[in-house]
N, C-alpha and C positions, 0 to 999 in steps of 0.2 A: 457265721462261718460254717461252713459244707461239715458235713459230718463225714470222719474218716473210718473208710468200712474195715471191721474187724472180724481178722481171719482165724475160724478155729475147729474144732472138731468137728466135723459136717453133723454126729452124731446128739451131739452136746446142744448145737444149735436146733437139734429139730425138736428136740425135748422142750427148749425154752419157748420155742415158736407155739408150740402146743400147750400149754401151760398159759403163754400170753392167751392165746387165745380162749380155751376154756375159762378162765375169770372174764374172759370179753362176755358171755355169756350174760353174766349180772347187770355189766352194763346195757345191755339189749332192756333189760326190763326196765330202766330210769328212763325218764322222759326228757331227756337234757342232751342234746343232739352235739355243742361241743366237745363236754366231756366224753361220749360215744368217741368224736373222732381222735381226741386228742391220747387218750387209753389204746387207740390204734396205731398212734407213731410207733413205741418199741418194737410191737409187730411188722410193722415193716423195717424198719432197723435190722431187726435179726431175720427178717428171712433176704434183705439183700446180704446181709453177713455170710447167711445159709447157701445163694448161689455163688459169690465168691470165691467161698471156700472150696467150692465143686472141684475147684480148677490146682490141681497138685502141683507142686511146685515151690524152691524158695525161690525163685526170679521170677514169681506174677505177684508181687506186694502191691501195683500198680494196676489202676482200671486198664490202661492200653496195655500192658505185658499179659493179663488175661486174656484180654480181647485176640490178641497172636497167638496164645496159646491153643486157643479154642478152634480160632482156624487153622493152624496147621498142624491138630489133631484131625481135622475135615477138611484134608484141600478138596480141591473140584468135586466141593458139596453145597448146597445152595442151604444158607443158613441165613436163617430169620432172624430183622433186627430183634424181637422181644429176645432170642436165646443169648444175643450180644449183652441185653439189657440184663439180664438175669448172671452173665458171669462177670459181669464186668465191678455190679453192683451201683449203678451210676445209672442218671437219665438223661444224662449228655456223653452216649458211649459215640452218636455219629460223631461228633469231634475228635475221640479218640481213635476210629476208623480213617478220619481224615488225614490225621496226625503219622498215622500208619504208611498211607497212602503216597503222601506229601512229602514228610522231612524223611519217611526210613523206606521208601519205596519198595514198600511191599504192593504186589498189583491184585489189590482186593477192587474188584468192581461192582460199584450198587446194581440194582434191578434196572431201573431204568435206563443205565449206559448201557450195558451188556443187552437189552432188546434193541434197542435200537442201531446197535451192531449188527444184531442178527437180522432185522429186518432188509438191511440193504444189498443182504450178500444173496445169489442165486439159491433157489432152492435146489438145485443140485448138487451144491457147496456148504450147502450152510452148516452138514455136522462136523467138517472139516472147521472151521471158523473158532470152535474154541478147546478142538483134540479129541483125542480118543475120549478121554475120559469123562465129557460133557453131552449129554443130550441136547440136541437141538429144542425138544421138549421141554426139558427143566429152566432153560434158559425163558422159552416164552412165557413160561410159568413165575418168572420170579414176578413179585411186588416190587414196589418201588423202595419200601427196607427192607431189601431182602440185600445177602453179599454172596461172594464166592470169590475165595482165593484163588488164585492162576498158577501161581508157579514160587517161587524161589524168591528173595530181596533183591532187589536190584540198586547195586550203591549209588549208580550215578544219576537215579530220579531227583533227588535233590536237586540238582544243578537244573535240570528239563523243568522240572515246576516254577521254578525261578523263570528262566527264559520264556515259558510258557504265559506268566505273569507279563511278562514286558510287551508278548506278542499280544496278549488279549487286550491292551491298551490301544493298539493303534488302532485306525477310522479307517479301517478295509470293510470288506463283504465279509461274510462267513469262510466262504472258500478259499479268498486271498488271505485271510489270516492264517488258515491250516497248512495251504501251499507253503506260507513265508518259516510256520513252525516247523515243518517237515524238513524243507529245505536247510535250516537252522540247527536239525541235528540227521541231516545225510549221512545214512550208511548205517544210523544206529534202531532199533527197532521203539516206539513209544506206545502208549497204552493208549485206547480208546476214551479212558477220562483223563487223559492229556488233552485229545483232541476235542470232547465234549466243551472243556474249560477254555479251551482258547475260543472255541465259538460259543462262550457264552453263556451255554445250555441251552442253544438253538437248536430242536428238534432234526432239524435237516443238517445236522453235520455231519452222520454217515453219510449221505448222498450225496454229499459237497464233494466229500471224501473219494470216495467212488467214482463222483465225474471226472475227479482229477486223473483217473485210470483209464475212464472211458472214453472219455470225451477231448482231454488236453492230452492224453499223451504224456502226461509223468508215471514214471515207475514207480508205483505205490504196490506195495506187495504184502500181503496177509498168508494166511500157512491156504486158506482155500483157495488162493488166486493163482496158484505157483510154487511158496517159498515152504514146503514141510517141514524145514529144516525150523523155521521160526518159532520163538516163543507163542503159546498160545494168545488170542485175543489181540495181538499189536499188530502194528502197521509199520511199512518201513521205507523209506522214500531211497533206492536204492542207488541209483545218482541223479545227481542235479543236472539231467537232460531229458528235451521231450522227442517221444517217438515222433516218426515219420507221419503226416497225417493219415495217408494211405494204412498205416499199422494201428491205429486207433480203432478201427473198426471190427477188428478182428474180435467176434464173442469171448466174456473170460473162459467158456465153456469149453471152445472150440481148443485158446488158449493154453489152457490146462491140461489139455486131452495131448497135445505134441509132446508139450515138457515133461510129463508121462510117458509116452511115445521113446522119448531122448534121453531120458534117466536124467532129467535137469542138468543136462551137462553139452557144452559147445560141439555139436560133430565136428568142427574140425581140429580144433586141438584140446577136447576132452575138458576146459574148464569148467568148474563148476561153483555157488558162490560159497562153501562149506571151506574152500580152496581161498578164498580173499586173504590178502596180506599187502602189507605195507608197498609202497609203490608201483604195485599190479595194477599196469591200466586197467584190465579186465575186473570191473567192477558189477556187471549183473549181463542177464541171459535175453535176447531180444528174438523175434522168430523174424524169418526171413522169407520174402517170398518168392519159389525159385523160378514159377513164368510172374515175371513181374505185375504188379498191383494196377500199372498202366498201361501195362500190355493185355488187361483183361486176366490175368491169372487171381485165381479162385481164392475165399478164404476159406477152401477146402485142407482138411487133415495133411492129404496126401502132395500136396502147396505148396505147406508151411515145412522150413525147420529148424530150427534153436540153435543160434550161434552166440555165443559171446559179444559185450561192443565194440570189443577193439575186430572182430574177423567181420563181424555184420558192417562197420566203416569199410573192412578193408574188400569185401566183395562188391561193395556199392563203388569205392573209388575205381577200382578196376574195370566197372561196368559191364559186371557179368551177367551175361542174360540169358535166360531158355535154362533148360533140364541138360544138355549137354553140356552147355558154357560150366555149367554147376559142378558136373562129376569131374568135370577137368579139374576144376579148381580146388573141389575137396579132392581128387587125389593126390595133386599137388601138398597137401598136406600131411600125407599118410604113408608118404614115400621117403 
């Protein structure tokens, strides 16, 4: 039976720690190598007692209510699993990260998902990718148990790990399976070790990720691609429809530089996605392009501009074409 860790004066315990250890002393001198290790258990007994108790609190009685404590004394700090190991008191604290993760959706992300986020994203975006408050640096720097808190509890992760469960069951590709989870929770934002998990722990499931943006034409949106307004590190499949192929091409760089340009907001009737609510068709921001894509117009700045999907349909049904056709029709709106 696991030994249950005992919390108490952090000052009481170091005394004893010290004490155990100074009689360890004598044992150094016998020649009997069990007895050596077995005079060594209390010593670690109380000095995981010793980090335990580090952690103030009557609601961290528990290895994982430490483990939360700890991080969200250090959110957006990159903390090493030993420092986990050490408050938690326990050497199955990944579990209790997991447990974190999973049933109480908190978006702590290991070293290894969180690079290979960053890896996929431009480098001229990438300190965007996980906030102000993260270096693109410390990120590439994490170890593989390494964690970093993101933000706040998210209650409805439960339910997402669940369905993310049932997605990672089916006989797709990497990228049909992320597409099918995305899809699966349209409109809401998921963490990148949602999406690690449905693919598996295939290294290429940022770029799977990312093709889906680039390459197919679904609105997959992160805070560096567009969405500021987003929680850090997540992704969010904003509706279940794909761009124009001609719109696919368009750089995220370029992208990003309009909806900047536009204050992420529709020129012609000012929406924006901060503004979504229940039965608004207007559900994300598309760029348009005003000498058409196949009429040879440019996937230049001054080209493109950010309209909503329900005005970006309605100037395509109308088949408005040229930089004239265009100021008719946004004035038309403004009048």
């Amino acid at each position: 039976m696991a030994r249950k860790t005992r919390l108490d004066n952090p000052e009481l315990l170091r005394r004893q720690l010290i004490d155990l250890l100074t009689d360890f002393e004598q044992r150094l001198k016998q020649d009997n190598l069990r007895e050596q290790v077995k005079s060594l258990i209390p010593a670690v007994h109380v000095l995981r007692d010793l980090g335990s108790s580090l952690v103030p609190g009557s609601s961290t009685s528990s290895a994982r209510d430490r483990i939360l404590t700890y991080l969200r004394r250090f959110p957006f700090t990159v903390i090493a699993g030993d420092e986990l190991g050490v408050v938690s008191g326990i050497s199955e604290y990944a579990r209790r990260v997991r447990e974190l993760r999973v049933q109480f959706g908190w978006p702590i992300y290991s070293g290894i998902t969180a690079r290979e986020m960053l890896s996929e994203e431009d480098k001229e975006s990438r300190h965007d990718l996980f906030g102000p408050q993260v270096h693109a640096e410390a990120i590439q720097a994490m170890d593989v148990d390494d964690y970093i808190l993101l933000g706040e509890q998210d209650r409805d992760a439960a339910h997402r790990w669940n369905v993310a469960n049932s997605v990672r069951k089916l006989d797709l590709s990497v990228r049909d399976r992320i597409l099918t989870y995305l899809r699966e929770n349209e409109g809401k934002p998921v963490t990148g070790e949602e999406l690690r998990y449905v693919a598996k722990g295939a290294t290429e499931w940022g770029r799977r990720t990312r093709e889906l943006r680039t390459e197919e034409g679904w609105p997959v949106a992160t805070r560096s691609s567009g969405r500021p307004d987003l929680p850090v590190g997540t992704y969010i499949l904003e509706a279940d429809r794909q761009s124009q192929p001609h719109d696919r091409k368009i750089p995220d760089v370029v992208r990003v530089a309009v909806l900047e340009r536009d204050d992420f907001s529709c020129q012609f009737c000012g929406w924006n996605p901060r503004q979504q609510s229940a039965g608004d068709p207007r559900s994300l921001l598309e760029l348009h392009h005003v000498e058409h894509h196949v009429e040879k117009g440019s996937n230049e700045l001054d080209n493109l501009v950010t309209l909503c999907n329900v005005h970006h349909d309605d100037i395509h049904r109308n088949d408005v074409k040229g930089r004239a056709a265009y100021d008719t029709w946004l004035a038309s709106g403004k009048s």
